[in-house]
C-alpha positions in Angstrom: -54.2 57.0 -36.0 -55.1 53.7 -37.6 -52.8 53.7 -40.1 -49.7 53.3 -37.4 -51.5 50.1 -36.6 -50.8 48.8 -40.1 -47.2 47.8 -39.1 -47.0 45.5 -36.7 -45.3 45.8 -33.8 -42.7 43.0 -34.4 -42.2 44.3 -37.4 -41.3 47.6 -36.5 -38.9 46.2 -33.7 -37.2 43.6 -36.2 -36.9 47.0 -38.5 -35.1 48.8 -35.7 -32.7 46.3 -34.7 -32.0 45.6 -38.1 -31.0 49.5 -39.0 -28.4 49.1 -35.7 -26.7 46.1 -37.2 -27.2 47.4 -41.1 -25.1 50.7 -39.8 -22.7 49.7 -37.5 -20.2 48.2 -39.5 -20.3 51.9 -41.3 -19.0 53.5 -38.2 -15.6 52.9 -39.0 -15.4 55.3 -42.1 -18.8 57.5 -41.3 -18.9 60.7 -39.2 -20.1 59.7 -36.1 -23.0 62.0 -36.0 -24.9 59.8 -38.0 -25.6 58.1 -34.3 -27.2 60.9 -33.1 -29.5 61.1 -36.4 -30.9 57.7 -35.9 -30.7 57.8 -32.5 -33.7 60.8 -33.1 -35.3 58.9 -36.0 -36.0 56.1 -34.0 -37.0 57.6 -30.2 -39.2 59.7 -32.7 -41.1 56.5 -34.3 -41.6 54.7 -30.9 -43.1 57.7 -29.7 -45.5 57.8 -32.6 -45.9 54.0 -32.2 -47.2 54.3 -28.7 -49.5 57.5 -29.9 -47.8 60.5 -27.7 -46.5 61.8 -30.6 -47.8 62.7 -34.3 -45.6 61.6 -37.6 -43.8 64.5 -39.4 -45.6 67.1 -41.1 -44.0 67.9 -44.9 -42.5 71.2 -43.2 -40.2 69.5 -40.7 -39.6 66.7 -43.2 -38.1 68.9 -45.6 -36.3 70.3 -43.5 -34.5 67.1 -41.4 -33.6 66.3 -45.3 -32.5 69.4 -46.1 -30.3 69.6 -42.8 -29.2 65.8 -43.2 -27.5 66.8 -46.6 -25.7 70.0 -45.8 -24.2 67.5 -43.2 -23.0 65.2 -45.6 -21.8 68.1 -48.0 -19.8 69.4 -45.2 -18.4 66.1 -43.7 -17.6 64.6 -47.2 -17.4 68.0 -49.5 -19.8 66.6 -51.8 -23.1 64.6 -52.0 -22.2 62.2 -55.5 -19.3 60.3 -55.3 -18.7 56.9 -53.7 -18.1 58.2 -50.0 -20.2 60.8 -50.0 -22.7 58.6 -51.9 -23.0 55.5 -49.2 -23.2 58.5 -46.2 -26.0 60.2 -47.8 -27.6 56.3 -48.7 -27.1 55.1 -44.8 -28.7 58.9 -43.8 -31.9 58.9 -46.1 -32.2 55.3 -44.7 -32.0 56.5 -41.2 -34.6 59.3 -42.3 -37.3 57.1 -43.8 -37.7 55.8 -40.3 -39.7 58.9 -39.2 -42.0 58.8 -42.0 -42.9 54.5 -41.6 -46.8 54.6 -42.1 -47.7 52.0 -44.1 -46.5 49.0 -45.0 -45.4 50.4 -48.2 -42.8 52.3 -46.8 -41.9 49.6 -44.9 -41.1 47.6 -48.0 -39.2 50.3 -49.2 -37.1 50.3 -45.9 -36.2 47.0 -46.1 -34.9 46.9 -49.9 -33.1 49.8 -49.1 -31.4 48.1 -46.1 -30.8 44.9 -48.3 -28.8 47.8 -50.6 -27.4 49.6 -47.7 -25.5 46.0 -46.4 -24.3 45.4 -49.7 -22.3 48.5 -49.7 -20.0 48.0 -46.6 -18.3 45.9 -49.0 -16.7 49.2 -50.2 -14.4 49.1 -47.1 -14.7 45.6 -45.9 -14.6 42.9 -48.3 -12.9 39.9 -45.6 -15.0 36.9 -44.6 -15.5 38.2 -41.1 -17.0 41.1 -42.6 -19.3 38.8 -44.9 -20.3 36.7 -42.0 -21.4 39.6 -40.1 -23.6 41.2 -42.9 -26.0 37.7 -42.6 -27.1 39.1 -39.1 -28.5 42.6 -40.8 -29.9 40.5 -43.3 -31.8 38.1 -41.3 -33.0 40.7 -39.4 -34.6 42.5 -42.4 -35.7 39.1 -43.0 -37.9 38.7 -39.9 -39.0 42.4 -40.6 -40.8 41.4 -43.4 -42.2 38.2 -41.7 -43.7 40.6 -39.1 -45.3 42.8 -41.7 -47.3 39.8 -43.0 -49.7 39.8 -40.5 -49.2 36.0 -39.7 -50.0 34.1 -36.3 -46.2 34.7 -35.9 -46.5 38.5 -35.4 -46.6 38.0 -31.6 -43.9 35.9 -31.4 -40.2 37.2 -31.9 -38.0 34.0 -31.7 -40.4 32.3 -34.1 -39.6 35.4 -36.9 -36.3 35.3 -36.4 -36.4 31.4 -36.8 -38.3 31.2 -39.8 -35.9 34.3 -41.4 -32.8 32.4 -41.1 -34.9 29.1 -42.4 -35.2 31.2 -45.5 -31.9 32.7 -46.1 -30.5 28.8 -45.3 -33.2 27.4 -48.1 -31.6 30.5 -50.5 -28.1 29.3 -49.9 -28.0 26.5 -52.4 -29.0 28.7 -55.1 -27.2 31.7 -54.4 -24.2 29.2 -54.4 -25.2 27.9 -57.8 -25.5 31.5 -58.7 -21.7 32.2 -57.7 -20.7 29.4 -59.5 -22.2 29.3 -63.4 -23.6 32.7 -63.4 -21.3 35.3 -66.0 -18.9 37.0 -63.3 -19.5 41.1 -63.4 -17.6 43.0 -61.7 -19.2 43.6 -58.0 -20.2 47.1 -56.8 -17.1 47.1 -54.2 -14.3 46.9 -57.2 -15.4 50.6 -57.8 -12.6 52.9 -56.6 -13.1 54.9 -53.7 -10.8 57.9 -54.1 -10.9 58.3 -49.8 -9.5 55.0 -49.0 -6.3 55.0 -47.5 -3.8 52.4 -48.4 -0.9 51.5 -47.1 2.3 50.3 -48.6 5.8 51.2 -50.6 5.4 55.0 -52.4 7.4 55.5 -55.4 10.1 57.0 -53.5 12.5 55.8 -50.3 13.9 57.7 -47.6 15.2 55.6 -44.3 12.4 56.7 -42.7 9.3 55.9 -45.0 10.8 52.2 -45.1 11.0 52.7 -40.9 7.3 53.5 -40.4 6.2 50.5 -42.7 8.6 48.3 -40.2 6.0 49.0 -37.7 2.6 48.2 -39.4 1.6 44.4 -39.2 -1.0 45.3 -42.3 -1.1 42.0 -44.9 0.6 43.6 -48.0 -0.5 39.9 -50.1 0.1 36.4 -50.4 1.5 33.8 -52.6 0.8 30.3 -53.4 3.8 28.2 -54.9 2.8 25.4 -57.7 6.0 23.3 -56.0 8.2 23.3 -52.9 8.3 27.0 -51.5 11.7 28.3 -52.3 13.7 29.3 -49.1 12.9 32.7 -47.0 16.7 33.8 -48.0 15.8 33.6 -51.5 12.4 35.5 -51.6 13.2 39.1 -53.0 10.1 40.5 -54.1 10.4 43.2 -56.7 8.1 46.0 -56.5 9.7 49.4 -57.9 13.4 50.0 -59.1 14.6 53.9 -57.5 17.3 55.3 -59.6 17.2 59.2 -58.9 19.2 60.7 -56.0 18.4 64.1 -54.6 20.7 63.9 -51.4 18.0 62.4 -49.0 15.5 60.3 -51.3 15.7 58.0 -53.7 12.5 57.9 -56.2 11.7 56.7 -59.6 13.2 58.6 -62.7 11.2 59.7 -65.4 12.4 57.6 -68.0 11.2 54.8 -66.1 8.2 55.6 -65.7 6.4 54.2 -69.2 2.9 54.4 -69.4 0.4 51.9 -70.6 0.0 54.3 -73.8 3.3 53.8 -75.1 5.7 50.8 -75.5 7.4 49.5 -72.2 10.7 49.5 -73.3 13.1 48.0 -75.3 14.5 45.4 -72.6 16.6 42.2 -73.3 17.0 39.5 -71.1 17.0 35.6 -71.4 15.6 33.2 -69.5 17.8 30.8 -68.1 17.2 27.6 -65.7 14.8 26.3 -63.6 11.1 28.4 -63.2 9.1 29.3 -60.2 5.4 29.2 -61.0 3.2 30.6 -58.1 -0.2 33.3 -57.9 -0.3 35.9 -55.4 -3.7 37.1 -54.3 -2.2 41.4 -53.4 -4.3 43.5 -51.2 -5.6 47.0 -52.1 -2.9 49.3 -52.5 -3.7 52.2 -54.8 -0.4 51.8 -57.0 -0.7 50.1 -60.4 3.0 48.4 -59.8 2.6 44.6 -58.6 5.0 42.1 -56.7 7.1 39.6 -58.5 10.3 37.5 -57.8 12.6 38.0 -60.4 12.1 38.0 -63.8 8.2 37.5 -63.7 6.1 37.6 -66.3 2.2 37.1 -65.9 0.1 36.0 -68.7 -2.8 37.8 -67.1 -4.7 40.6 -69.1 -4.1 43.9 -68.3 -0.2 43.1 -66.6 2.8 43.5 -68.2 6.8 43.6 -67.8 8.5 47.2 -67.2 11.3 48.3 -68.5 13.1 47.6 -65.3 11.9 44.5 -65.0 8.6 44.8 -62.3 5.4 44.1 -63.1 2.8 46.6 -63.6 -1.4 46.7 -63.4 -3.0 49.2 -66.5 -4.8 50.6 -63.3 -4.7 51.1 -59.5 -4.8 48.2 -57.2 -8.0 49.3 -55.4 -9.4 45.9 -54.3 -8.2 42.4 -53.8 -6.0 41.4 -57.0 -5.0 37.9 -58.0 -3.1 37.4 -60.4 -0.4 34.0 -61.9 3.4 34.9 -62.3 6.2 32.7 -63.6 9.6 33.9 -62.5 13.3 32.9 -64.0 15.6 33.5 -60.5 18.8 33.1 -62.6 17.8 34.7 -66.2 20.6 37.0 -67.2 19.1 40.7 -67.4 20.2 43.4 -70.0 23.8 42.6 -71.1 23.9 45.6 -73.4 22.7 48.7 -71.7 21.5 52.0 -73.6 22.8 55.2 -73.3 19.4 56.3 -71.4 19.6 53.5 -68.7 23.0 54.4 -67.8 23.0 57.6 -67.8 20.0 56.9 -65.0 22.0 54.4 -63.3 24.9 56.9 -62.8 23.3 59.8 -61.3 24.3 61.7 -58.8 23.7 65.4 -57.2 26.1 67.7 -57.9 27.4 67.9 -54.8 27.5 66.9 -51.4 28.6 63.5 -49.5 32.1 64.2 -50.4 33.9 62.2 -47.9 32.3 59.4 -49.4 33.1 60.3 -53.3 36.5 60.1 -52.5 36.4 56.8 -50.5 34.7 55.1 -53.7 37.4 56.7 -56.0 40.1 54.7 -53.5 38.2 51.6 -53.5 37.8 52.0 -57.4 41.5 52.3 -57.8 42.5 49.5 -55.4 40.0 47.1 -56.8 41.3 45.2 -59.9 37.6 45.7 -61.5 33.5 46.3 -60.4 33.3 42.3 -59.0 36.1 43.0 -56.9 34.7 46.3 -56.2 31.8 45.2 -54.8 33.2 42.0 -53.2 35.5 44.4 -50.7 32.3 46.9 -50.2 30.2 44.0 -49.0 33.3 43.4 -47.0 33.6 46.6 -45.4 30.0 46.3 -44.2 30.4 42.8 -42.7 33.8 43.4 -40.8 33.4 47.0 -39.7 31.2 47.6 -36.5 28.1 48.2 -38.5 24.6 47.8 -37.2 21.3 47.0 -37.8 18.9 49.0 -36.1 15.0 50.4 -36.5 15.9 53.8 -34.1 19.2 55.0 -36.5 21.0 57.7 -35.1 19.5 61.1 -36.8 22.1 62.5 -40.0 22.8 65.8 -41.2 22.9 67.2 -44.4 25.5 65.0 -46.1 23.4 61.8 -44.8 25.5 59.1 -47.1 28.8 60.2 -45.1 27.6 61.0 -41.5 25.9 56.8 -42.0 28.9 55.6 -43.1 31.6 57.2 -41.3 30.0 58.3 -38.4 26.8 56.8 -37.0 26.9 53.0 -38.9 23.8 52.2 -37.7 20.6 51.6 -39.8 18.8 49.5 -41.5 17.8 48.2 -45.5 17.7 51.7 -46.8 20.7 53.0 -45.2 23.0 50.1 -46.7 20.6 49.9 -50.3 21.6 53.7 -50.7 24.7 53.7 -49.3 26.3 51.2 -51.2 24.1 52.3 -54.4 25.7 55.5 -54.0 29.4 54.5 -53.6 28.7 52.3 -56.9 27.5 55.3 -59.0 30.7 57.5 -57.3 33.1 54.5 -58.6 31.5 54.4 -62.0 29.8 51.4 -61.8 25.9 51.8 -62.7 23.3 50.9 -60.0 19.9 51.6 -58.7 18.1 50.6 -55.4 15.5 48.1 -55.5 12.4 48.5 -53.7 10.0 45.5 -52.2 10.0 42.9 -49.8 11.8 40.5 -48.5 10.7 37.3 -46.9 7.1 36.4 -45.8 5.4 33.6 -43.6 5.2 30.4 -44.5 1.4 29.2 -43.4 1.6 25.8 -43.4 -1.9 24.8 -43.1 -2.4 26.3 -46.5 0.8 26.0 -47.8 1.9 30.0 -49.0 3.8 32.7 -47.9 1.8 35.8 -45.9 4.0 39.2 -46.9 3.3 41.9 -44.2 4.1 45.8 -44.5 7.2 45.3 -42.3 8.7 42.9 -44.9 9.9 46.2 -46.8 13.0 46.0 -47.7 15.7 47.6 -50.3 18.7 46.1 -51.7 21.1 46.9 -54.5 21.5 45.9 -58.0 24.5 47.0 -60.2 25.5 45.9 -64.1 28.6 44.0 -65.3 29.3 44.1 -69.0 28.1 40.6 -70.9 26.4 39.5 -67.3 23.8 42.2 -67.1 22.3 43.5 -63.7 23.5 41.5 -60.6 21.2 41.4 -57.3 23.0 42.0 -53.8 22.0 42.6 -50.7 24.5 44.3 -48.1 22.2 44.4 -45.0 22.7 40.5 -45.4 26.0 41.7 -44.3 25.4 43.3 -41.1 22.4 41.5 -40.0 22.2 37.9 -41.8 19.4 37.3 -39.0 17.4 39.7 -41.1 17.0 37.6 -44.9 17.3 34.1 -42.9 14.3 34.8 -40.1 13.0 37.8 -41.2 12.8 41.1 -38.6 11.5 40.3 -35.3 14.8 37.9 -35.1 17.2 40.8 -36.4 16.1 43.6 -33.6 14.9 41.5 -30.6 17.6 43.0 -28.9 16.1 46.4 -29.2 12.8 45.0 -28.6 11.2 47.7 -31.5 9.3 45.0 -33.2 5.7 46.5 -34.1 6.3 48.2 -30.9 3.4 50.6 -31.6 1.0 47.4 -32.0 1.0 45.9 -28.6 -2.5 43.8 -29.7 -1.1 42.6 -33.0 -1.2 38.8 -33.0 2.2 38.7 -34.8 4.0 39.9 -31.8 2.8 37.0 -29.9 3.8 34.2 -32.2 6.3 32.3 -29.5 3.0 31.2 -27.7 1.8 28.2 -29.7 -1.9 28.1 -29.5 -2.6 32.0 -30.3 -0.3 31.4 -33.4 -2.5 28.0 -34.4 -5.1 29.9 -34.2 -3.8 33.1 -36.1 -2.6 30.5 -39.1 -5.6 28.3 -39.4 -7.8 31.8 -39.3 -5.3 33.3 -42.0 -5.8 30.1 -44.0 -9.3 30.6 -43.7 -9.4 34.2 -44.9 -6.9 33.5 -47.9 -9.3 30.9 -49.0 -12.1 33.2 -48.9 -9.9 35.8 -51.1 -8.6 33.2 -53.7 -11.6 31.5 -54.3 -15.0 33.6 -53.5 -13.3 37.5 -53.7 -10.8 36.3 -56.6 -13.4 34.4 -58.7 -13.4 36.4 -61.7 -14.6 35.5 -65.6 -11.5 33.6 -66.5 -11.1 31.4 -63.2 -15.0 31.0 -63.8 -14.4 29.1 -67.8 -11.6 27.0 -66.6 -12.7 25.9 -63.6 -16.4 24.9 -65.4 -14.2 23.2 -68.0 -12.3 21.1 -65.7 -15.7 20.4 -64.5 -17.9 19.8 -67.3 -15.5 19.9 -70.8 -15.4 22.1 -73.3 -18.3 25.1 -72.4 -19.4 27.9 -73.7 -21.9 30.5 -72.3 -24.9 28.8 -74.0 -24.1 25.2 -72.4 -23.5 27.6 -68.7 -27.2 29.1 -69.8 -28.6 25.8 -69.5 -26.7 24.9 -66.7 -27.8 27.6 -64.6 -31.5 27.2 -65.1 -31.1 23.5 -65.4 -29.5 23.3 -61.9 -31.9 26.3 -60.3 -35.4 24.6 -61.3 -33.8 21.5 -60.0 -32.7 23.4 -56.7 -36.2 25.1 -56.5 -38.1 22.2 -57.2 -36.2 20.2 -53.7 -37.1 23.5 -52.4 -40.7 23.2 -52.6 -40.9 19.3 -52.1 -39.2 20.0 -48.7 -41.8 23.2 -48.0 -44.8 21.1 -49.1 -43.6 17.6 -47.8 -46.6 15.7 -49.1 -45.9 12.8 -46.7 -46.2 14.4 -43.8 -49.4 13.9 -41.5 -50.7 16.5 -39.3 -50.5 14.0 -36.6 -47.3 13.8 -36.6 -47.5 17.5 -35.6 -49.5 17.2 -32.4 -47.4 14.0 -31.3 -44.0 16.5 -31.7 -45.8 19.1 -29.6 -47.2 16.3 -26.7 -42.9 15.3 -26.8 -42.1 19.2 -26.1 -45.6 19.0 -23.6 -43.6 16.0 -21.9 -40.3 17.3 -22.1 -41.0 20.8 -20.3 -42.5 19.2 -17.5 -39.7 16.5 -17.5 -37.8 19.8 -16.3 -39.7 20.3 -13.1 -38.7 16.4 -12.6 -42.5 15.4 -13.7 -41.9 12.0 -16.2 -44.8 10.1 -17.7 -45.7 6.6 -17.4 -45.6 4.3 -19.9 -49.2 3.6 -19.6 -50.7 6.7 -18.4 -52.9 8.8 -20.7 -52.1 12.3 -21.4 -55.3 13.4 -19.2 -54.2 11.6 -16.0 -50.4 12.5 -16.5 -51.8 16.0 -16.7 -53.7 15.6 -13.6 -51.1 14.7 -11.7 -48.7 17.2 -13.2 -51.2 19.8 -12.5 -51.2 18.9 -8.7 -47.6 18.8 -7.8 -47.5 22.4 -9.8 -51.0 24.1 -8.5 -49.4 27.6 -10.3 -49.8 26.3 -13.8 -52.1 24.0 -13.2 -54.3 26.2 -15.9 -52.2 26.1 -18.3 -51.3 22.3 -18.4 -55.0 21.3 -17.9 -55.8 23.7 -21.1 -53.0 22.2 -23.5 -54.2 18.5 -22.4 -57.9 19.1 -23.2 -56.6 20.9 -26.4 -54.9 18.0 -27.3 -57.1 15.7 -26.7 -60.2 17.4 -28.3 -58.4 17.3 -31.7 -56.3 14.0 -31.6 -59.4 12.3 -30.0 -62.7 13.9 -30.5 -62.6 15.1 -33.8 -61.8 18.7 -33.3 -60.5 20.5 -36.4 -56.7 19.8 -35.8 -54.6 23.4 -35.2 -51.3 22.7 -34.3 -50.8 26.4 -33.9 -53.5 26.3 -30.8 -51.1 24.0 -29.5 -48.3 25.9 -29.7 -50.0 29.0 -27.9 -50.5 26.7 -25.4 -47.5 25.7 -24.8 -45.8 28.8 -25.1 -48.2 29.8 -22.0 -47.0 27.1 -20.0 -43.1 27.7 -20.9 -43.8 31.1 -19.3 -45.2 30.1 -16.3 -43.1 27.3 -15.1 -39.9 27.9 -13.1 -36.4 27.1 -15.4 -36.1 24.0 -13.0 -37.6 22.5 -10.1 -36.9 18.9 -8.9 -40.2 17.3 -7.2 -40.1 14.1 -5.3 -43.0 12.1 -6.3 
């Protein structure tokens, strides 16, 4: 059994604890009987630590790794991939637990838990996240302290001390690594296929747009150059919906261009005053971006739609930031084609009639489309319409039993409503689907969009003025575009009604939404500038730096700045100027200060010996161990003893044990 005695026992408790906090942020997306498999692993290596049991034989080793990944094959349906890849990564690291002999397979247990932290980035890339993986890694860290063998092998605080020592002394240069070193892309950008997202579909019915009313999830942010414009006028476009079936409006084929053709032959002109802003979006699984209108970004790999959003060549599957300049009042398409039209007019073939023949009134008493439109918008602000997240259920022909019979409902209800009395009077339209609004954070100065932003409005086309934006639920419930949803339903109380511990319900109370902002600030910092920090913010913040650069001047840079780094490193470690002296004066302070607790004080002018006599005295329990740190001290301050500051520290450690927390004595 001697070669169980070739881990240390710190070691192997610093490797235990540091598997718990290595896998329990994995939890959250790993089958949960991954708990029982450690939970074996690890009542199976104390046993064979404390010699009632025997390590594995090859049989029963092949055959917990043979049962471990028909698990994963069944919980994940494969064994490559990235889901089933990180299961079967945090199992084999559970696994090597059982087989620990050496300190070889130690090492290898702690590089593979330096590995295994990295990848709960896959699913959890926010600062709180990064702030937790440090405790896994200092853990690991005092693991393979304990392994060396060291005075410190008995002594767990002192480990874990000198471990986070370390990773502080790493964090200059892992920050001057961030900063110069070429940006690759990290191992969490790789798309996980089992990620749920959760966001606008390329398609609406009133009830898809009702469930994202109740999610407080952060759909993405945006940070204006100048003044941010007002919450009335923020209409971000995400996807334009111009086919009908009855009960769902979705994206028509033609629309749908693909990066391997053209976009589209669209025509607009840009006309006054730009908005210039960057939005940092969250992962959503959808190539299609968010944009005021008309954006264009001068970002690689996004471009301008025929329908005027902005599109990613791939998925949004992490963190996206990206610059867009937007014309509010450019003039869109004032010729349309043939194609767009004939989109923009759709309709089934039948059904709704009721409403078909109200549109064919309003077009013949309307002396054109403006005037159309101005009495439609009318209709919906005078008539007892209302704005509601629990509509009144429809029937087949859902456009006339909303408007005629129920009139109550919310952004999709009007946005298809009105779209579809436009189409019935001739006049092409589509429905517009985004968001509309956001929260202005003013400790950072941007606008937070949340999943119950959604919203749908209408735009329609005028010969020689192209498409025109309107919104009719700004009709029926102004409160709506000017405050944003909590303010347009507080009657109804429905407000994120199935979140009852979302901070965003709570907003009225002043300090929890101080603290909410400042800790939102603090996150959208951490996503602009450490998650965002890509090859192209890299080069022009270095040049705003440093001038003109290229990689070879960064080269130099970079190992310039880490020997210099390294070198302060090691004059700190060394620290030629200090005196062991120094040392044993320190520990006599901490000597003084422990008994100081027990309301013991030296003299001025009494000798360590004679304060230790008395100290030893008044406290006749520990009267050993203060008498043996005194003639310690002594015989290597005074006597010539080989000085060993570590002796000292033994020594007082002994005495911290023995003395009560506190205990006044009257002297």
């Amino acid at each position: 059994m001697s070669q169980i005695q070739t881990i240390p026992r710190i070691s192997l408790i610093w490797l235990l604890v540091a598997q718990v906090l290595v896998i329990l942020p994995h939890l959250m997306h790993l089958p949960l009987w991954i708990i029982g498999l450690w939970g074996v692993c690890a009542g199976w290596r104390i046993q064979v630590f404390r010699m009632r049991a025997r390590f594995p034989s090859t049989i029963e080793r092949v055959g917990l790794l043979l049962g471990t990944c028909v698990a994963v094959f069944f919980s994940r349906g494969s064994l490559i991939g990235l889901d089933g890849g990180v299961l079967l990564l945090v199992a084999m690291f559970t696994l090597k637990l059982v087989e620990l002999r050496s300190q070889r397979d130690a090492l290898v247990l702690i590089f593979l838990g330096f590995f295994v932290v990295v990848t709960a980035y896959l699913f959890d890339d926010n600062l709180l996240a990064a702030l937790y993986s440090l405790l896994p890694i200092t853990a690991l860290l005092a693991a393979l302290i304990g392994l060396q063998q060291s005075t410190l092998a008995t002594r767990p605080r002192a480990t874990l001390k000198l471990a986070g020592v370390l990773l502080l002394q790493a964090l200059p240069l892992m920050v001057l690594l961030f900063v110069l070193f070429p940006r690759l892309g990290p191992l969490w950008s790789l798309p996980n296929p089992n990620k749920a997202f959760t966001g606008l579909s390329d398609s609406m019915a009133p009830a898809d747009i009702a469930e994202l009313s109740q999610s407080d999830a952060l759909a993405f942010r945006a940070s204006f150059t100048g003044a941010v414009p007002e919450r009335r006028d923020l209409y971000w476009r995400a996807l334009t919906l111009e086919h009908f079936d009855g009960r769902r409006w979705s994206q028509s084929t033609g629309a749908q261009s693909s990066w391997d053709g053209r976009p589209g032959d669209v025509q607009w002109s840009k006309q006054g005053d730009t908005l210039d802003y960057s939005i940092v979006m969250q992962p959503s699984g959808k190539p299609w971006l968010f944009a005021l209108d008309v954006g264009l970004s001068s970002q690689d790999g996004i471009r301008q739609m025929n329908d005027f959003r902005l599109e990613s060549r791939k998925p949004v599957l992490q963190n996206l930031l990206y610059p867009v300049t937007s014309w509010p009042q450019a003039i869109r398409q004032t010729t349309l084609p043939d194609s767009v039209r004939q989109r923009a007019l759709q309709l089934p073939g039948n059904g709704d009639p009721r409403t078909r023949a109200w549109a064919e009134e309003l077009r013949h008493s309307s002396e054109g489309p403006e005037q159309l439109v101005a009495n439609l918008l009318r209709h919906f602000n005078q008539e007892p319409y209302g704005y509601t997240l629990r509509p009144p259920p429809v029937g087949q022909n859902s456009i006339d039993e909303f408007l005629f019979r129920t009139r109550k409902g919310f952004c999709a209800h009007y946005a298809g409503a009105m779209t579809f009395v436009l189409r019935s009077a001739g006049i092409p339209a589509r429905v517009v689907a985004g968001y509309q609004g956001g929260e202005l954070n003013s400790a950072g100065n941007y606008v937070s969009v949340h999943q119950f932003d959604a919203h749908a409005w209408v735009e329609y086309w005028l010969p020689e003025k192209g498409w025109i934006s309107v919104d009719p639920t700004f009709q029926v419930a102004p409160e709506r575009i000017e405050y944003g949803l909590e303010q347009a339903v507080e009657g109804e109380q429905s407000f994120l009604q199935n979140s009852p511990l979302s901070l965003l319900r709570y907003r009225n109370i002043d300090w929890i939404n101080n603290l909410r902002m400042s800790w939102d600030s603090i996150n959208y910092g951490w996503q602009r500038w450490v998650l965002g920090y890509k090859g192209e913010q890299q080069l022009q913040i270095l040049q705003r730096w440093f001038g003109q650069l290229d990689w070879t001047r960064i080269a130099l840079l970079l190992v310039g700045g880490g020997a210099a780094l390294l070198a302060l490193v090691a004059l700190f470690m060394f620290r030629p100027w200090h005196r062991q002296r120094d040392v044993q004066q320190r520990l006599l302070q901490r000597f003084e200060r422990l008994l100081a607790r027990q309301g013991l004080r030296r003299n001025n002018a009494e000798g360590v010996r004679a304060f230790a006599s008395r100290a030893a005295q008044q406290l006749p329990g520990q009267a050993l161990q203060i008498n043996h740190f005194a003639e310690l001290f002594e015989a290597q301050r005074y006597a010539g003893a080989e000085p060993a500051p570590q002796a000292l520290r033994v020594a007082l450690a002994h005495l911290r044990r023995a003395l009560p927390w506190r205990r006044r004595i009257k002297e």
